[in-house]
matplotlib code that plots the C-alpha trace (Angstrom):
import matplotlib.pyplot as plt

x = [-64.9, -63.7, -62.9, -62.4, -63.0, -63.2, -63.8, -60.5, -60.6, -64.1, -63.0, -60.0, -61.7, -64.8, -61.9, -61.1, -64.9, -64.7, -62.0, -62.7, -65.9, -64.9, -62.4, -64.7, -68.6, -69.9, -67.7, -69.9, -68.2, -69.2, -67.9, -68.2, -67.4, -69.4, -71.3, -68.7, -68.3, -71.7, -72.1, -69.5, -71.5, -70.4, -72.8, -72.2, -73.4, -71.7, -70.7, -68.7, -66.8, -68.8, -67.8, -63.6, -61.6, -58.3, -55.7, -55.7, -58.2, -60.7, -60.7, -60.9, -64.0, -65.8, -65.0, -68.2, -70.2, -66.7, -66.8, -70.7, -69.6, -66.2, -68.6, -71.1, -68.2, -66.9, -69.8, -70.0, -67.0, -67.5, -71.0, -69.6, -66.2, -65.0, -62.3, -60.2, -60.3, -59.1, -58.5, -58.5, -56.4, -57.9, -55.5, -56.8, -60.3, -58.7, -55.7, -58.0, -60.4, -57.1, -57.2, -60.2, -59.9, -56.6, -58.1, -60.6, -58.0, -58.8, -56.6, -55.8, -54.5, -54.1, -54.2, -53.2, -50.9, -50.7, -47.7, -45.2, -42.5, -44.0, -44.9, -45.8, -42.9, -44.1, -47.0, -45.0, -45.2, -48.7, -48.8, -46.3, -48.7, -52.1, -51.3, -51.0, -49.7, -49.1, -50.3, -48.1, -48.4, -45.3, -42.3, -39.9, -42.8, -41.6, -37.9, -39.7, -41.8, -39.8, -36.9, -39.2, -40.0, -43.8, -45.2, -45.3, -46.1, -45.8, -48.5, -48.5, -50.7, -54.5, -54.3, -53.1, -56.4, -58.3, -56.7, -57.8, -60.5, -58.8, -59.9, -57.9, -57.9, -59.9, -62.4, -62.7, -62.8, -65.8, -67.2, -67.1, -68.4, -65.4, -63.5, -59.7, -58.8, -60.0, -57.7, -58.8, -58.2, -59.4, -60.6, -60.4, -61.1, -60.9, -63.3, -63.9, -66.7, -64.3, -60.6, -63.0, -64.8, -61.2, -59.8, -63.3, -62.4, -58.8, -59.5, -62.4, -60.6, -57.8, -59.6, -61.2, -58.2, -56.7, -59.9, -59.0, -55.5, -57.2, -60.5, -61.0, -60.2, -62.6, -62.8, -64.2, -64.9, -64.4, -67.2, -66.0, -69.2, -69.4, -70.0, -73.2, -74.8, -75.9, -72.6, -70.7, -73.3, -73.1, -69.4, -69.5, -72.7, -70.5, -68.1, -70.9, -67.9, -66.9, -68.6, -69.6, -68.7, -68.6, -65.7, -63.0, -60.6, -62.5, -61.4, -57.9, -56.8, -59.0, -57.4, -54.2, -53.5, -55.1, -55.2, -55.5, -56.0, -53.1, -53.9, -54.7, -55.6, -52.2, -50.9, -53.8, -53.0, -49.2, -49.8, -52.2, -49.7, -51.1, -49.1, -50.6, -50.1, -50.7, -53.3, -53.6, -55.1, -55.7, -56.3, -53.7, -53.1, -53.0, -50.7, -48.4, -48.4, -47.4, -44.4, -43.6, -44.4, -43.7, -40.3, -40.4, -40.2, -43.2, -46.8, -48.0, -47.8, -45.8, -43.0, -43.0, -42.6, -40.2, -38.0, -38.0, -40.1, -41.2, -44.6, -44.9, -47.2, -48.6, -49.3, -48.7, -51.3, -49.4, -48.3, -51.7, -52.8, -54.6, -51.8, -49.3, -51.9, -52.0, -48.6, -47.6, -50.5, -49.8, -45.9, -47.0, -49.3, -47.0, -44.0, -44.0, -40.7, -42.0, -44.9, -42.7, -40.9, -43.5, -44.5, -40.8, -40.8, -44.5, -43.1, -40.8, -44.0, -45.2, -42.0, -41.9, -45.7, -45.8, -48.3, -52.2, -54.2, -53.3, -57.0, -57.0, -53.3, -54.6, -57.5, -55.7, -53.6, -56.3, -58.1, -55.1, -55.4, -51.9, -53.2, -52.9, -53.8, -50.7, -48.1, -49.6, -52.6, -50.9, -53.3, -56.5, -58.4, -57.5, -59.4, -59.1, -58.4, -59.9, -59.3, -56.9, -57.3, -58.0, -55.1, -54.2, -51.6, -49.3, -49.8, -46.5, -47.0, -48.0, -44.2, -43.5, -46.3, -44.9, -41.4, -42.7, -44.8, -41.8, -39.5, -42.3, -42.3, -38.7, -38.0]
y = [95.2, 91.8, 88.8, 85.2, 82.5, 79.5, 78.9, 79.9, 83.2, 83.8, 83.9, 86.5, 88.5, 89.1, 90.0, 92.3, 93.9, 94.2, 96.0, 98.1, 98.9, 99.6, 102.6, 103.5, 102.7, 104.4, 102.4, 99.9, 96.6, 94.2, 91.1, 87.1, 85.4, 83.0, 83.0, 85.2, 87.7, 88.0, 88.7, 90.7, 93.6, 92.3, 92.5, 89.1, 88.9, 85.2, 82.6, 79.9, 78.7, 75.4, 74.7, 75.7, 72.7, 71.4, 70.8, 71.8, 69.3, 69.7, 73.4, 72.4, 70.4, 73.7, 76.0, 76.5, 77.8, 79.7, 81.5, 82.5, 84.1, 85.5, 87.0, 88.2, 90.0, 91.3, 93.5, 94.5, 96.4, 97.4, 98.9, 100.2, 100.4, 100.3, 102.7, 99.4, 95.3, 93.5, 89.9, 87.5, 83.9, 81.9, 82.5, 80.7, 83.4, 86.1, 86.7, 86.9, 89.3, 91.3, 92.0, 93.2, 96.2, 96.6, 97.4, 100.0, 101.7, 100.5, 99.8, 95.9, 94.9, 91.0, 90.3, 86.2, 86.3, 83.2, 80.9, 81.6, 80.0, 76.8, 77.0, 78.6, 80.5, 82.6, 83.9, 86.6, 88.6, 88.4, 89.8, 92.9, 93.9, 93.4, 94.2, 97.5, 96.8, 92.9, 92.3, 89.9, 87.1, 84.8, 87.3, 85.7, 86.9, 90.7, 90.0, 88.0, 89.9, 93.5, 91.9, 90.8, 94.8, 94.4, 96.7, 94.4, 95.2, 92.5, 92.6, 89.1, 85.7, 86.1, 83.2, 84.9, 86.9, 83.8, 82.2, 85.4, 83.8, 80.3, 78.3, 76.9, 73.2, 73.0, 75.3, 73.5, 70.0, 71.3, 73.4, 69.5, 67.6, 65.4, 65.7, 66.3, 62.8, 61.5, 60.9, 62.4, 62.4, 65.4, 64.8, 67.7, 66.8, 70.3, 72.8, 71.5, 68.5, 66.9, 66.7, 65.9, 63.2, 62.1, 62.0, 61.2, 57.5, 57.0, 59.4, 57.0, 54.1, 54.9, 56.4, 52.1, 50.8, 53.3, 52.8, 49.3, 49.9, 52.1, 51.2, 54.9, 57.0, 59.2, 61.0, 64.1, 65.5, 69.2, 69.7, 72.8, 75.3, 74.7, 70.8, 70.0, 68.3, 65.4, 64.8, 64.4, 62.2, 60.2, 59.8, 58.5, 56.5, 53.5, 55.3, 55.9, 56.3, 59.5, 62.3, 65.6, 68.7, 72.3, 73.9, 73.4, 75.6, 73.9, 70.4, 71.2, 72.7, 69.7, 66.8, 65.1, 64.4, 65.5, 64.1, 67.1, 68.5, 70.4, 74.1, 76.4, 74.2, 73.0, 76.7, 77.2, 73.9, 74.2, 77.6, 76.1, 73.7, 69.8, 67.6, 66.3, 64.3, 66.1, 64.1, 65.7, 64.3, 65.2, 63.1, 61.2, 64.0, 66.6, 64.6, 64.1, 68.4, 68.6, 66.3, 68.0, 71.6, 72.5, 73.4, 72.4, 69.1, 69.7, 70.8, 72.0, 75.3, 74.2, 72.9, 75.5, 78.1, 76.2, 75.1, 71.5, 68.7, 69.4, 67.4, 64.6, 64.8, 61.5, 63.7, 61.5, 58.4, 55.8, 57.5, 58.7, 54.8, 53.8, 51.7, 54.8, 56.9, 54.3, 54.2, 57.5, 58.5, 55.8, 56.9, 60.2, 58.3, 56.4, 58.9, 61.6, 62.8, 62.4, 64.9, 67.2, 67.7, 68.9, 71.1, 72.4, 73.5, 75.1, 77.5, 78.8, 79.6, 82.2, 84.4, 83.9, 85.1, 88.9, 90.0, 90.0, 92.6, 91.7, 92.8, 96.2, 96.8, 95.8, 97.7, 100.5, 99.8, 99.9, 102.8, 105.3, 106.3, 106.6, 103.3, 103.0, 100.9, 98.9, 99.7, 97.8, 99.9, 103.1, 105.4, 103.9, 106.4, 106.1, 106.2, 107.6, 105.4, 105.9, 109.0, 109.7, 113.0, 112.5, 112.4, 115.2, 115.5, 116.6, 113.0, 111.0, 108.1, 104.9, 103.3, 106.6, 105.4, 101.5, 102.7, 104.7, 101.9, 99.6, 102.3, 102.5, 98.7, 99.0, 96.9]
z = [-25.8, -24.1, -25.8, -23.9, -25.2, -22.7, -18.8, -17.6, -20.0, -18.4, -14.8, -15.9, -17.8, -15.2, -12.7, -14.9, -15.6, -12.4, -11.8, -14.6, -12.9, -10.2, -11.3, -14.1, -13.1, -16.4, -18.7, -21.2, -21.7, -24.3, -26.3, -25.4, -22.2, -19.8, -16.9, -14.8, -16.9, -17.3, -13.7, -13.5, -15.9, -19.5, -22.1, -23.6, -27.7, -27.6, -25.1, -26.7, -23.6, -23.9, -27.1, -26.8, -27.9, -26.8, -29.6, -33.3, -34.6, -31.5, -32.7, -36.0, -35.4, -33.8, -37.0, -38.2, -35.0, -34.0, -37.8, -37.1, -33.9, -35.4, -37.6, -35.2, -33.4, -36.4, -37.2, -33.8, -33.9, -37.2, -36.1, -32.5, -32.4, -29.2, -27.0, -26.8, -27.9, -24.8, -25.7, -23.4, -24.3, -27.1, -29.6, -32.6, -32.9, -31.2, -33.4, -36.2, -34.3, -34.2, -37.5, -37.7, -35.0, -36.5, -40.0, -38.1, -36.2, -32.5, -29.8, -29.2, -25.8, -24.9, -21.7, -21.1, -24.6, -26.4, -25.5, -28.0, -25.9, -25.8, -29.4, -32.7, -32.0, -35.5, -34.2, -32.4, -35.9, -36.2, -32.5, -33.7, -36.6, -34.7, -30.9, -29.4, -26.1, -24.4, -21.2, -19.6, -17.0, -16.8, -15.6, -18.6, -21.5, -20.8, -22.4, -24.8, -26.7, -26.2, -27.9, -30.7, -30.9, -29.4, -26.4, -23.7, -19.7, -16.8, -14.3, -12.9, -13.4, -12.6, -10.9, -8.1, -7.6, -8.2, -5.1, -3.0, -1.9, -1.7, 2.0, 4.3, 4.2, 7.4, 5.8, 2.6, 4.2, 6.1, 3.3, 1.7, 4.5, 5.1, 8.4, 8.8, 8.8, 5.8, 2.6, -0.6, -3.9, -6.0, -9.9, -12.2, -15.6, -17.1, -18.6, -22.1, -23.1, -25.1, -22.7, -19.9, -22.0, -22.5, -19.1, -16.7, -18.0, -17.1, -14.1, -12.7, -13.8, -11.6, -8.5, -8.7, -8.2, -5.7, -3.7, -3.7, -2.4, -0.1, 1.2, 3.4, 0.3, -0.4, -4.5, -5.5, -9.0, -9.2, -12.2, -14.1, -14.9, -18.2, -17.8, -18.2, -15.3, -17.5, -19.1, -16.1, -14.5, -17.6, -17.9, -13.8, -14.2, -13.9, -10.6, -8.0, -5.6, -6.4, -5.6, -7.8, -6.4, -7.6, -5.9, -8.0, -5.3, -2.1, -3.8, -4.4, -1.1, 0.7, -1.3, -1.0, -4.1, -7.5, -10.6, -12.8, -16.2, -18.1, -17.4, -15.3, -12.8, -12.1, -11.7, -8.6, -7.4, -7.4, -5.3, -2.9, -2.4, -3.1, -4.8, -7.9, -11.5, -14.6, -17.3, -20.9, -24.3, -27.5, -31.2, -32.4, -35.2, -32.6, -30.7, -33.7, -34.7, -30.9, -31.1, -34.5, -33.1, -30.0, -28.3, -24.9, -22.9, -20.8, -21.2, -17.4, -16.6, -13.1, -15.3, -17.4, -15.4, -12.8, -15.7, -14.7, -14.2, -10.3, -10.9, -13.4, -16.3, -18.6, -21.8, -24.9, -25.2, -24.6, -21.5, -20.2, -19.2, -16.3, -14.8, -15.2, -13.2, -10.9, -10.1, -10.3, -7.7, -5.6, -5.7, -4.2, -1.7, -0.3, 0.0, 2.2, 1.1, -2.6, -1.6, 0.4, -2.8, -4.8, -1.9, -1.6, -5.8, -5.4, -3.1, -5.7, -8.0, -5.5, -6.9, -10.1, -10.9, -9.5, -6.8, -6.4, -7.7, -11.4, -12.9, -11.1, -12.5, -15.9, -15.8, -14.6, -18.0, -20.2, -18.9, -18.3, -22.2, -24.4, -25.9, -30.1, -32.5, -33.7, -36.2, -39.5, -39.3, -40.2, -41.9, -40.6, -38.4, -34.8, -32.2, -28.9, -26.2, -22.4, -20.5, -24.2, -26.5, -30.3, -32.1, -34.0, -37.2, -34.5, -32.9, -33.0, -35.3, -34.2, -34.6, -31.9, -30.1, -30.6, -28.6, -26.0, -24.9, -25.3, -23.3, -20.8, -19.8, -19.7, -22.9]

ax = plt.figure().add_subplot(projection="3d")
ax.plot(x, y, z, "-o")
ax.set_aspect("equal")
plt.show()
């Protein structure tokens, strides 16, 4: 069973349906996703990637339908449970799903672990009772969660399979229909109705006046697939200037600049290499739990990760203006040396996030068996895991099982 919860979570876990596919072709995979994992052999019983919200009251807003499908999900592994839970992101649901396998004695893996480092720093317990074995993706989460005594394996970002298919700029400019000379600007609002209902405004706003500045400047909008067609046209009924595209990949190697959406997004576009300013939104409240909350000075993943701020980033409200966009885009416009920076600190990201072919490792994870359910559910029956043998009262006990996956990812 797969769990993601959101568009990003959908594209990582259909690479890794895929991949389990393709080393096991008789396996049954089940759960929620999108459209991609879908297509990629899940059987979906929900798809709530539309309805994923941003901060803590955006999520709060979606508790009821989020609860029907929590619930819907619930009996499905009480009715079937599976070999293994894979959760994908989407901490808020999938935590509690945790619980749940946990209770029944089946294996949890989480692949894409919530951020504990930026914040919610507590959480890390909940992920020792409930998790059999983290999945890592930043290099620094490996030392992290070993030390806090949870079973924890790096395999790299799966952004770095994503880009596999990346074009060249010359292809994606003519994939686009706009020829090598032509200065663009890329829009990517994000994946969720309400940041992009956020962000379209200031976004189009901005693009106005830069198109003022300068006349031959051409805009796309990278629409995310879980946009509706009519929202978007909607929200850029009064920008007939920029164009709608669905490439989100072809727009960011073919722009010059982006003006981007905290998220994933700014990981894939700090490894294809174009410079860019970071927009993010939330309510006011949300805003104010942030300040309160979390425990470092940046919100994009390029920061994060580089440890400094190598792009800028207009997160708080009073930051995220129209004029600020302006100026901070037109800064990068207008400097070469300014752009050639950002360039210079991207290629320290393609170090720091492991190698390509981070589903087929994963999945190579999850279906090599050893997998247990995780310490606090001691005495529930276990299950056995892929390719695994039942246990017997011979088994070592789950804390055994706890430190040999801990000594096997060297923490």
């Amino acid at each position: 069973m797969i769990v993601a919860g959101e568009a990003s979570g959908d594209a990582h876990g259909a690479r890794l349906c895929a991949a389990i596919c393709a080393l096991a072709p008789e396996t049954r995979i089940f759960g929620m996703g999108g459209d991609r994992m879908r297509a990629a052999g899940a059987d979906l019983l929900a798809d709530v990637s539309r309805r994923a919200g941003v901060g803590s009251t955006e999520v709060v807003s979606s508790i009821p339908e989020l609860y029907r499908v929590y619930r819907r999900l619930r009996a499905a592994l009480e009715r079937e449970p599976p070999s293994v839970l894979v959760l994908v992101d989407f901490p808020e649901f999938n935590l509690r799903l945790a619980a749940t396998a946990c209770r029944l004695g089946v294996p949890v893996v989480y692949f894409v672990p919530p951020q504990v480092w930026v914040w919610r720093r507590w959480r890390i317990r909940t992920i020792r009772r409930r998790i059999s074995l983290v999945l890592a993706v930043f290099p620094f989460e490996r030392a992290l969660y070993a030390d806090a005594g949870v079973p924890v394996e790096f395999v790299g970002h799966p952004v770095l399979d994503s880009l596999a298919a990346a074009p060249s700029r010359h292809e994606a400019r003519r994939a686009l229909g706009l020829d090598d000379t032509s200065r663009v600007i890329g829009l990517l609002p994000g994946s969720r109705r309400r940041e992009a209902s956020e962000l379209i405004p200031v976004m189009t706003a901005a693009a106005k006046r830069l198109g003022r500045r300068w006349p031959g400047m051409r805009f796309l909008l990278a629409q995310a697939p879980t946009l509706d067609d009519e929202f978007v046209a909607a929200a850029l009924a009064r920008a007939p200037a920029i164009r709608v595209v669905h490439n989100a990949l072809a727009t960011m190697r073919a722009a010059d600049l982006l003006l981007v959406a905290s998220g994933t997004a700014t990981l894939e576009a700090g490894l294809l290499g174009t410079p860019m300013v970071v927009c993010y939104r939330v309510s006011r409240v949300s805003e104010l739990l942030a300040r309160l909350l979390v425990r470092v000075p940046w919100i994009n993943l390029v920061n994060l990760v580089l440890g400094r701020a190598a792009v800028p980033e207009l997160r708080l409200r009073h930051e995220l203006t129209v004029d600020r966009l302006v100026r901070e885009a037109s800064r990068l416009l207008e400097s070469p040396q300014a752009r050639e920076a950002q360039r210079e600190a991207f290629a320290e990201l393609h170090g720091q996030l492991g190698e390509r072919g981070v589903a087929m490792r994963a999945a190579q994870i999850i279906l090599g068996g050893g997998l247990r359910p995780p310490s606090s559910s001691e005495g529930a029956p276990s299950r056995p895991a892929f390719g695994a043998t039942a246990p017997s009262e011979a088994s070592p006990s789950n804390e055994d099982c706890a430190g040999e996956a801990r000594a096997r990812s060297g923490g």
